[in-house]
matplotlib code that plots the C-alpha trace (Angstrom):
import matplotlib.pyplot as plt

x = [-3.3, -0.5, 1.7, 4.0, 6.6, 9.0, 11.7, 15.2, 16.4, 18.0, 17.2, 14.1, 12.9, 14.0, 12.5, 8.7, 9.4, 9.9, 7.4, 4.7, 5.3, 5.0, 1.8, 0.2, 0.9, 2.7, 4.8, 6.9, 9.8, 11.2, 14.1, 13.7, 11.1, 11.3, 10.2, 8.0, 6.7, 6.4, 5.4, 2.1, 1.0, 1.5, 0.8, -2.1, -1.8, -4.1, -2.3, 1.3, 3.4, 5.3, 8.9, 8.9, 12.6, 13.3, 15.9, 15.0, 11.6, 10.2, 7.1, 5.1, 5.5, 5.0, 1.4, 0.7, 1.6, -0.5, -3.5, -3.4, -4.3, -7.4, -5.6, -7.0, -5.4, -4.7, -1.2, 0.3, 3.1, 6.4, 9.0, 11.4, 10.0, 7.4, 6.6, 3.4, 3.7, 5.0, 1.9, -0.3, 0.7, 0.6, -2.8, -3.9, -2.4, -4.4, -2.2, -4.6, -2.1, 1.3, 3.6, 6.6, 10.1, 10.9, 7.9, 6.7, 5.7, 2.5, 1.2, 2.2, 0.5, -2.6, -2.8, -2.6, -5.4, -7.3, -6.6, -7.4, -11.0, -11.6, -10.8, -10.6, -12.6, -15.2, -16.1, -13.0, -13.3, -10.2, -10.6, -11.0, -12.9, -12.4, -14.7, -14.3, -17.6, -17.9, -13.7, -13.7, -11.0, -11.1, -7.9, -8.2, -9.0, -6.4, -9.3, -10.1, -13.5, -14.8, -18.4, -18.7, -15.7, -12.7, -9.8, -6.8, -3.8, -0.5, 0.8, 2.5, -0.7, -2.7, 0.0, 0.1, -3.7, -4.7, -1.9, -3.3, -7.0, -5.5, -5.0, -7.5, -7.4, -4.0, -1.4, 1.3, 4.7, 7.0, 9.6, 6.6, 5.4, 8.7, 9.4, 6.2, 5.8, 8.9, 10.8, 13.5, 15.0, 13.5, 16.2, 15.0, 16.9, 14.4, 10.7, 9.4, 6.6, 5.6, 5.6, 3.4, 1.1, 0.4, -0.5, -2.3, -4.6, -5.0, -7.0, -8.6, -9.6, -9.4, -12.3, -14.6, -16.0, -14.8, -11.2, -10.0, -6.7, -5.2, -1.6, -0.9, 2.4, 5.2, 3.3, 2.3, -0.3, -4.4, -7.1, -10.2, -13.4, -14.0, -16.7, -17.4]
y = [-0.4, 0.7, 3.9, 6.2, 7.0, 10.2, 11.0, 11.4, 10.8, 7.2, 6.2, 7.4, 6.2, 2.6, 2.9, 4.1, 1.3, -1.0, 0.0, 0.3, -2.9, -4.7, -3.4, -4.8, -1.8, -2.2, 0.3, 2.4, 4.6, 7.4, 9.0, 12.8, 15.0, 14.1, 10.3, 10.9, 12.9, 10.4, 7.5, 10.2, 11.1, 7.6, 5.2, 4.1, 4.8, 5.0, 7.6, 8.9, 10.4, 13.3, 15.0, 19.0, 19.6, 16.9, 17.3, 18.0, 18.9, 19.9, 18.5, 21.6, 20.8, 17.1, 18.3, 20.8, 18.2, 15.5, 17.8, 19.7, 15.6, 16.1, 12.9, 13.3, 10.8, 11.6, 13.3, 13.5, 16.2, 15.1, 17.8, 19.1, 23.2, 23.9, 27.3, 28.3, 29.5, 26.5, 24.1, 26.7, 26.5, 22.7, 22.4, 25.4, 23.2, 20.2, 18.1, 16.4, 16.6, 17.6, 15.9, 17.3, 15.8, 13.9, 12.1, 8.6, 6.5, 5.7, 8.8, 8.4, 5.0, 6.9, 9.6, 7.5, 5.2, 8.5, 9.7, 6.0, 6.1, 9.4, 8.7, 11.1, 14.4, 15.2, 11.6, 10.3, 7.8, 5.7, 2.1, 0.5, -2.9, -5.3, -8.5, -11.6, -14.0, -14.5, -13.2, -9.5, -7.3, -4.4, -2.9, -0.1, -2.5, -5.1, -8.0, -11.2, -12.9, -15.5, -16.7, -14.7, -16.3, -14.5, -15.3, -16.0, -14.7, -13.7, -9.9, -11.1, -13.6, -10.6, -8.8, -11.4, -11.9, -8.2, -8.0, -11.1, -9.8, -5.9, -7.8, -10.4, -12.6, -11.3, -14.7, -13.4, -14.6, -16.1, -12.9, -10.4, -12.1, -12.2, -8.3, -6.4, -8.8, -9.5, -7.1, -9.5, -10.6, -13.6, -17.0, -20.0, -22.2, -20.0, -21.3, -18.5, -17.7, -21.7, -21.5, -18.8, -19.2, -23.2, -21.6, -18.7, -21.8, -23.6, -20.9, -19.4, -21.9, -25.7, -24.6, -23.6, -25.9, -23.5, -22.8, -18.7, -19.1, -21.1, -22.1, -21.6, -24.4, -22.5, -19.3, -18.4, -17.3, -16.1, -15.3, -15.6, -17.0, -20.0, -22.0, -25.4]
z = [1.0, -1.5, -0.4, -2.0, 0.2, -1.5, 1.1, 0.2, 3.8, 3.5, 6.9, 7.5, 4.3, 5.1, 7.9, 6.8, 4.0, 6.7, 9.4, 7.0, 5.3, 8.8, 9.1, 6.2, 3.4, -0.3, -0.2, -2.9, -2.1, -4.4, -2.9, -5.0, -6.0, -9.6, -9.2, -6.6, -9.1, -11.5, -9.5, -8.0, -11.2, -12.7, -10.3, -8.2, -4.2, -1.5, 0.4, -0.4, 2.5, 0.7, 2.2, 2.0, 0.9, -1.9, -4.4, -7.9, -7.4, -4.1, -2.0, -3.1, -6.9, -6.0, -4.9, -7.4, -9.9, -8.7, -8.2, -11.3, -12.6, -10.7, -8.9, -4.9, -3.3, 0.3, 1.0, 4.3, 4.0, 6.2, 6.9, 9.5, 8.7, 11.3, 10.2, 9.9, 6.6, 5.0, 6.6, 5.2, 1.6, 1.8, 2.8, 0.3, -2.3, -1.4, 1.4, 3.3, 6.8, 7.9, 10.4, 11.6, 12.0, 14.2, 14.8, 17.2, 14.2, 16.4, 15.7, 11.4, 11.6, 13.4, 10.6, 8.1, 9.3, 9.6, 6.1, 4.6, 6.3, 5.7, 1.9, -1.0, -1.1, -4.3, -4.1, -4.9, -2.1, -1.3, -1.7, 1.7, 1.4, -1.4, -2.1, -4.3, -4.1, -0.8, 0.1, 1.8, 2.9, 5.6, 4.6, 7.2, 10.7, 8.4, 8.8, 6.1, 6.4, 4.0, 4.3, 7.5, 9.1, 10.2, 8.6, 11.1, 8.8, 9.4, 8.6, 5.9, 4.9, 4.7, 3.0, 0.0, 0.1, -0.5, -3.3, -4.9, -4.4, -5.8, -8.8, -9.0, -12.0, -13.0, -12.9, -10.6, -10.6, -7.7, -8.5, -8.1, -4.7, -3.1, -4.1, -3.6, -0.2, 1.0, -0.3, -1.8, -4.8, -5.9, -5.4, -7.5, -4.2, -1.9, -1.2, 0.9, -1.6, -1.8, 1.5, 2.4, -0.6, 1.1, 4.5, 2.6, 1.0, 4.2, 5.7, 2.8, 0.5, 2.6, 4.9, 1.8, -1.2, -3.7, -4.2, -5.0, -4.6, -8.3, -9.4, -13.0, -13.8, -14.8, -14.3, -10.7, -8.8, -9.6, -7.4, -8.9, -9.1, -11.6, -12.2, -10.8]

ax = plt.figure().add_subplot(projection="3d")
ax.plot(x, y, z, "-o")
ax.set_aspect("equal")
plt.show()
């Protein structure tokens, strides 16, 4: 799944980045209101996990900017207010659940797997399985099968497949891999991404007479299906 993080707390928003990325999540971080904003209304994310008091432009015109786009993706409202009042007005302006600070990031991870299955209301339904030919996805239970057969993959295998399958026939360079699933700046000296893309294949594509998983010379990466 891809999540929007907007929290201007330096900590806690390394540390969402970095809890939800272990878990198998892309995740974005905007650190004000203003490109939360942006990124909400521009991007495309499964859930997004919005502070109250942001600078620039609050959580409150975060949500009413994202709704008035007829946008319903699933917001879960973070904030250290626990007054009534304030939980009220975020859930009358279309936040789907509010957590208060400080919170056991078991219970965020629980909330979010909750909002991600329950989806988007109005039929707007959050994308939660994804298939190519015989590939599929369960991005909520985080699970891989191909021709029926689980996939044993790493978090960070899983990670790489679903952005490769996200953005199926798409060529995707080494620089992209390493920063949307590592989280790094790619080093030419540095063969994480051969690395993991090798094992990746092993499991995914070795076992199977038809290969998903394609390198492009001097290009990168594709997942897609191409005929024999």
């Amino acid at each position: 799944m891809r999540l929007l993080v907007v929290e201007d707390e330096a900590k806690l928003a390394e540390y969402l980045h970095k809890g939800l990325s272990e878990n198998g999540h892309v995740v974005d971080v905007a650190r004000d209101g203003i490109e939360g904003r942006r990124l909400a209304t521009g991007g495309e994310y499964d859930l997004v996990l919005l502070d109250l008091m942001l600078p620039g432009v609050d959580g409150f015109g975060v949500l009413s900017a994202l709704r008035a786009q007829s946008r319903y993706t699933p917001v879960l409202m973070l904030t250290a207010r626990d007054k009534v009042e304030d939980r009220v007005r975020g859930l009358e302006q279309g936040a789907d659940d509010y957590l208060v600070k400080p919170f056991a990031f078991s219970e965020l991870l629980a909330r979010v797997g909750a909002l991600l299955r329950r989806g988007a209301p109005n039929g707007a339904q959050a994308v939660t399985q994804m298939r190519l030919a015989d590939l599929e996805i369960d991005l909520v239970s985080r699970k891989a099968t191909r021709a029926g057969q689980r996939l044993d993959l790493t978090a960070k295998e899983f990670k790489l497949l679903t952005l490769l399958l996200r953005r199926r026939g798409q060529i995707l360079s080494r620089t992209t891999l390493a920063e949307q699933v590592w989280d790094m700046n790619f080093d030419s000296d540095t063969n994480v991404v051969e690395v993991a893309v090798r094992r990746l294949r092993a499991k995914l594509d070795d076992p199977f007479p038809r290969p998903l998983l394609h390198t492009v010379r001097g290009m990168g990466y594709v997942l897609e299906e191409r005929d024999a």
